[in-house]
N, CA, C and O atoms as a GROMACS GRO file, in nm:
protein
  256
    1UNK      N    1   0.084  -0.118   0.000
    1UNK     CA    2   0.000   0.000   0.000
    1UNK      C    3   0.088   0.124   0.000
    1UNK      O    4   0.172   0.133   0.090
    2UNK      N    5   0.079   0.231  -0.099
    2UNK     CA    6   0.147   0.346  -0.113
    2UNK      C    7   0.107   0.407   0.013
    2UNK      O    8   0.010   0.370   0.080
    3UNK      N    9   0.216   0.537   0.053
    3UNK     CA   10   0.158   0.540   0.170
    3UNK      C   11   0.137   0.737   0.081
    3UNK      O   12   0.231   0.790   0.022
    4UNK      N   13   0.007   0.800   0.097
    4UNK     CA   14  -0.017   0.937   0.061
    4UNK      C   15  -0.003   1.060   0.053
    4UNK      O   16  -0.051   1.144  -0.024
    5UNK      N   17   0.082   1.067   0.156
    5UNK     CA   18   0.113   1.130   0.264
    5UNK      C   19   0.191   1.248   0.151
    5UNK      O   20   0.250   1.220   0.047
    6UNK      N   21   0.168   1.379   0.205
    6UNK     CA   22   0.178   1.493   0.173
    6UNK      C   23   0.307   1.561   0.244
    6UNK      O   24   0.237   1.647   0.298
    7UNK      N   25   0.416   1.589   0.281
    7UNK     CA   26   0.487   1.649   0.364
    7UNK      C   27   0.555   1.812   0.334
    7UNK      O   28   0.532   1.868   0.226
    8UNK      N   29   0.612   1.858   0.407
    8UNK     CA   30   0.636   1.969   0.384
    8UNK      C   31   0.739   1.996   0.258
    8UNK      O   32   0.753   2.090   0.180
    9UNK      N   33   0.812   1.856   0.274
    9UNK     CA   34   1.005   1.893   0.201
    9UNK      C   35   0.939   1.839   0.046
    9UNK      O   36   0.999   1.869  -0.057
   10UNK      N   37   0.822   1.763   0.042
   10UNK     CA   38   0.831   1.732  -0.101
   10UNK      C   39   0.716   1.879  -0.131
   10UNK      O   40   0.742   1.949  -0.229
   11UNK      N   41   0.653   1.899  -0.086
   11UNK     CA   42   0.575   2.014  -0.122
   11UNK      C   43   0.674   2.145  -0.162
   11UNK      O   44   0.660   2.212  -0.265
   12UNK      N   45   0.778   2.168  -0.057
   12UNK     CA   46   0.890   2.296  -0.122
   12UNK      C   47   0.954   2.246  -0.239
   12UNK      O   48   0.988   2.340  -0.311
   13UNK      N   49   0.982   2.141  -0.283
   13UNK     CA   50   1.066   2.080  -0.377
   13UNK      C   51   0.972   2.105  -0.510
   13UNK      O   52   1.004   2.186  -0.597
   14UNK      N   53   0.889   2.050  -0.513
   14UNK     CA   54   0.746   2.108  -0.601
   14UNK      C   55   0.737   2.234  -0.654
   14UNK      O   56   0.744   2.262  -0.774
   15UNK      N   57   0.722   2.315  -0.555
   15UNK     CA   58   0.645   2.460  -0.503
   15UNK      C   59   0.787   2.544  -0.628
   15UNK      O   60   0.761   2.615  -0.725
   16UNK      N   61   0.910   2.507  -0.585
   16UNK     CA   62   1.007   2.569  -0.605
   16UNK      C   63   1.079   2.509  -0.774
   16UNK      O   64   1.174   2.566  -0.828
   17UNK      N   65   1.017   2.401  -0.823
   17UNK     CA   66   1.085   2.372  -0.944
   17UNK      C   67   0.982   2.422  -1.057
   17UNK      O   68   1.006   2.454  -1.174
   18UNK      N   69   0.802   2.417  -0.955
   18UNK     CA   70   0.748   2.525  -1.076
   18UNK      C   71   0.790   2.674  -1.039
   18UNK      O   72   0.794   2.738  -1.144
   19UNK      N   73   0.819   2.746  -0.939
   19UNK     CA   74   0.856   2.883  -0.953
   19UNK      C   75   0.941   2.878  -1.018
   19UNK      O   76   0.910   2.919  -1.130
   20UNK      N   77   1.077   2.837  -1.007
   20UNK     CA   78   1.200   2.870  -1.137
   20UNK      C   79   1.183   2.821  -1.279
   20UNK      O   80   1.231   2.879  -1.377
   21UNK      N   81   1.111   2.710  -1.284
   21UNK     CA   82   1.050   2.715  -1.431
   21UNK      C   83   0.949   2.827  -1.533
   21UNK      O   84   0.939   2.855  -1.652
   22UNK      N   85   0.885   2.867  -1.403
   22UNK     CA   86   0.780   2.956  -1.456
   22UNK      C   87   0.843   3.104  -1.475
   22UNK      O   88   0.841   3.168  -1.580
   23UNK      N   89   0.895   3.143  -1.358
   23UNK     CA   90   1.018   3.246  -1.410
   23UNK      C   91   1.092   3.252  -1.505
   23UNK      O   92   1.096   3.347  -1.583
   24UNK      N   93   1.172   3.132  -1.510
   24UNK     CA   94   1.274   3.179  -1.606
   24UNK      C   95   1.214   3.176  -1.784
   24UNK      O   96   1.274   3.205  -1.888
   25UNK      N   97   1.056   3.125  -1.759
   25UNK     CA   98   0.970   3.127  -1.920
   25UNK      C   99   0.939   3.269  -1.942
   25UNK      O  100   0.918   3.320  -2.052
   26UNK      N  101   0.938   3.324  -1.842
   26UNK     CA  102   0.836   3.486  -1.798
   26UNK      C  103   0.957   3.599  -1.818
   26UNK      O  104   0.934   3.699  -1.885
   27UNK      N  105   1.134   3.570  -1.735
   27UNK     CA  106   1.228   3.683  -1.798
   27UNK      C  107   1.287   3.681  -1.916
   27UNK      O  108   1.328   3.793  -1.947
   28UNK      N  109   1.306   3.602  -1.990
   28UNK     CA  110   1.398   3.550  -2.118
   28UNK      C  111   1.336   3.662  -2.177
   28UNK      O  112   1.416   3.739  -2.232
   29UNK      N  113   1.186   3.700  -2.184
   29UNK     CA  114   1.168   3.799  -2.307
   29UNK      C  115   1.202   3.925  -2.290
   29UNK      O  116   1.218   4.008  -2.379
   30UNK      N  117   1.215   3.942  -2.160
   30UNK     CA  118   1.238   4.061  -2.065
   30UNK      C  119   1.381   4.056  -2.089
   30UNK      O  120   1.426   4.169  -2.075
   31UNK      N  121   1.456   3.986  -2.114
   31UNK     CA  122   1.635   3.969  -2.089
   31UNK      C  123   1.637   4.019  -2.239
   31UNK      O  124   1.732   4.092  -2.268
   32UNK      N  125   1.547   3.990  -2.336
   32UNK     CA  126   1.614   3.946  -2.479
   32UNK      C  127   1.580   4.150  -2.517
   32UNK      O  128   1.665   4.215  -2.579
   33UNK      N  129   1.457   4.211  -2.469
   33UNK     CA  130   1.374   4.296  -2.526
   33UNK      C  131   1.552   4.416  -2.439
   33UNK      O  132   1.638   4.473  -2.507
   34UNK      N  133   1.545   4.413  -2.319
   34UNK     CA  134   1.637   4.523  -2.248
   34UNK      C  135   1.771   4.446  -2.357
   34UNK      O  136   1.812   4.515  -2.450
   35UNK      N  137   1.810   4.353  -2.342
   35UNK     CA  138   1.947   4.376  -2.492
   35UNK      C  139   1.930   4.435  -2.582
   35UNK      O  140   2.005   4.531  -2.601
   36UNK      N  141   1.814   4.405  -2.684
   36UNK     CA  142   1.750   4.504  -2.811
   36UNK      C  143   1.802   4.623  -2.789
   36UNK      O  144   1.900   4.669  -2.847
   37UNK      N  145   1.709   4.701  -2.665
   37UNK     CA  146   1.721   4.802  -2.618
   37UNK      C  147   1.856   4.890  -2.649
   37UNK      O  148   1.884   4.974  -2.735
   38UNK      N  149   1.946   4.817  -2.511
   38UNK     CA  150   2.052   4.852  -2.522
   38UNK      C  151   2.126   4.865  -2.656
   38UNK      O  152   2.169   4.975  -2.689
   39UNK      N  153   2.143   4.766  -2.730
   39UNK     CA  154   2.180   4.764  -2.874
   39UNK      C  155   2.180   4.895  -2.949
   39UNK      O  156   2.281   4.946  -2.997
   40UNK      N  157   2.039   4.953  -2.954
   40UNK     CA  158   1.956   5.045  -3.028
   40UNK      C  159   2.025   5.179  -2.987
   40UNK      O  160   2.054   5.273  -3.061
   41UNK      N  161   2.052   5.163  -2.818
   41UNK     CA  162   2.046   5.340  -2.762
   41UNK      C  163   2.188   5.359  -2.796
   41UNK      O  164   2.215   5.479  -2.798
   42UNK      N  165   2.304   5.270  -2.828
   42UNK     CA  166   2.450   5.275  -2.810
   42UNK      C  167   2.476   5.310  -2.698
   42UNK      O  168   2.551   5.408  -2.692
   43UNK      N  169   2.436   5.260  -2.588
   43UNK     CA  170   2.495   5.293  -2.458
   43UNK      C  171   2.627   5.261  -2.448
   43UNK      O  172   2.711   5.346  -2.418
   44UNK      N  173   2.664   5.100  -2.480
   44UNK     CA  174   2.834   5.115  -2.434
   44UNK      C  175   2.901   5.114  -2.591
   44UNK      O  176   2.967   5.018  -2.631
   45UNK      N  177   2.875   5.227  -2.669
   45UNK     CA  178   2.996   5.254  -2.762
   45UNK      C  179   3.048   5.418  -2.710
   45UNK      O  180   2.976   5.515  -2.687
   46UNK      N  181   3.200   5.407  -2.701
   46UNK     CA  182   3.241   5.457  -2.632
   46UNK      C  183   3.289   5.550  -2.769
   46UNK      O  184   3.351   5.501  -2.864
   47UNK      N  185   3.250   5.682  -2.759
   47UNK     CA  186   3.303   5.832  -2.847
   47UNK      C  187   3.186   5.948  -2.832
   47UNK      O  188   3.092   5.942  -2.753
   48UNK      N  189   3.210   6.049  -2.920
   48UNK     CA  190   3.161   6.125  -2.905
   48UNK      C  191   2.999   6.097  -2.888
   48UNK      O  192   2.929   6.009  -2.940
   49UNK      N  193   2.958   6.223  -2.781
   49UNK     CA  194   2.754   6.164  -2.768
   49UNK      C  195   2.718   6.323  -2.819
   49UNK      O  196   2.803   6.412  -2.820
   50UNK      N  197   2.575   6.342  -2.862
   50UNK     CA  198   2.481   6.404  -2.913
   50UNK      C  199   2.486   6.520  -2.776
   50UNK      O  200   2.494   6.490  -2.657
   51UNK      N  201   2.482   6.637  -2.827
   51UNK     CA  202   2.476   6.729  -2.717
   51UNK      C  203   2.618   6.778  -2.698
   51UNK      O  204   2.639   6.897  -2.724
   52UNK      N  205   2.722   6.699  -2.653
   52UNK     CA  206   2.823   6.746  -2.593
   52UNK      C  207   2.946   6.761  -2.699
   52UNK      O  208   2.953   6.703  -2.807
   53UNK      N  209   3.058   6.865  -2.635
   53UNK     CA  210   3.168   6.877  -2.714
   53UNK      C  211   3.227   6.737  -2.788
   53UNK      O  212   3.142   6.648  -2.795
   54UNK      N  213   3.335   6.710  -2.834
   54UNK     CA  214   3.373   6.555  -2.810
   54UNK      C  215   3.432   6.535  -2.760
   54UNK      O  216   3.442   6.413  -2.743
   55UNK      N  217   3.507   6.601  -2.702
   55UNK     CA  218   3.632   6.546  -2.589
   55UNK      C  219   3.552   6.512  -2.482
   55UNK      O  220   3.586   6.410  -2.422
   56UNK      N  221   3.422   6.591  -2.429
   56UNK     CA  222   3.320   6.569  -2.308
   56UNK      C  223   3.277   6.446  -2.336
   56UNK      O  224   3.299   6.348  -2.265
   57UNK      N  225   3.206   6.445  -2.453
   57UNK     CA  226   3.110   6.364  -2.543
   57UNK      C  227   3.165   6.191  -2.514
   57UNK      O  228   3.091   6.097  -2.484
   58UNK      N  229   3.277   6.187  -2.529
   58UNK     CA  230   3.372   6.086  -2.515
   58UNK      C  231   3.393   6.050  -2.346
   58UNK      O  232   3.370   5.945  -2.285
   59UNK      N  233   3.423   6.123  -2.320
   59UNK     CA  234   3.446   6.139  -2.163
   59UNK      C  235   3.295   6.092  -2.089
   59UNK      O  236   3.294   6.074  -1.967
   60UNK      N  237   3.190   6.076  -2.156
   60UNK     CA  238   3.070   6.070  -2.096
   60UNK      C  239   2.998   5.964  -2.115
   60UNK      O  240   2.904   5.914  -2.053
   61UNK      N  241   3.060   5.935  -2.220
   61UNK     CA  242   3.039   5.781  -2.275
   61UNK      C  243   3.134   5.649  -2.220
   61UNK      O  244   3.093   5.533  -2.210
   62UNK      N  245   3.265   5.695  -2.190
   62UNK     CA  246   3.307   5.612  -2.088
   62UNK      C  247   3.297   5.627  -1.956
   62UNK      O  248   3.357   5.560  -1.872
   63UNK      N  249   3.224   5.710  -1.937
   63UNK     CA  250   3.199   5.705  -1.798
   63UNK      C  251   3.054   5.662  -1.751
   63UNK      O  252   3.005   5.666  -1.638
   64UNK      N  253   2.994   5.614  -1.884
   64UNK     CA  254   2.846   5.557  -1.841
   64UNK      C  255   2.857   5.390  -1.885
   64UNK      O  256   2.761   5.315  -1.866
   0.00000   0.00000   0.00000
């Protein structure tokens, strides 16, 4: 006879392999969309930026 029994350690074991499954289905698009992002704005290419002298311009871009 199986015995039914419900306990706490298999219930967290459960509880916790659907939370990180279900997460990590839910950020990937969120991970993939903020790379795009970044890509698009040229945040880390490092030279002159829009607005500033270029020696600043440069200076402001490696420093972000």
């Amino acid at each position: 006879m199986k015995n039914n029994t419900f306990d706490r350690r298999d219930f967290l074991k459960k509880t916790s392999i659907l939370a990180l499954g279900t997460g990590s289905l839910l950020t990937l698009p969120l991970s993939v969309m903020a790379i795009t992002q970044t890509m698009q704005m040229g945040i880390n290419i490092v030279g002159p930026k829009e607005g500033f002298s270029p020696q600043v311009g440069t200076l402001v871009s490696m420093m972000n």
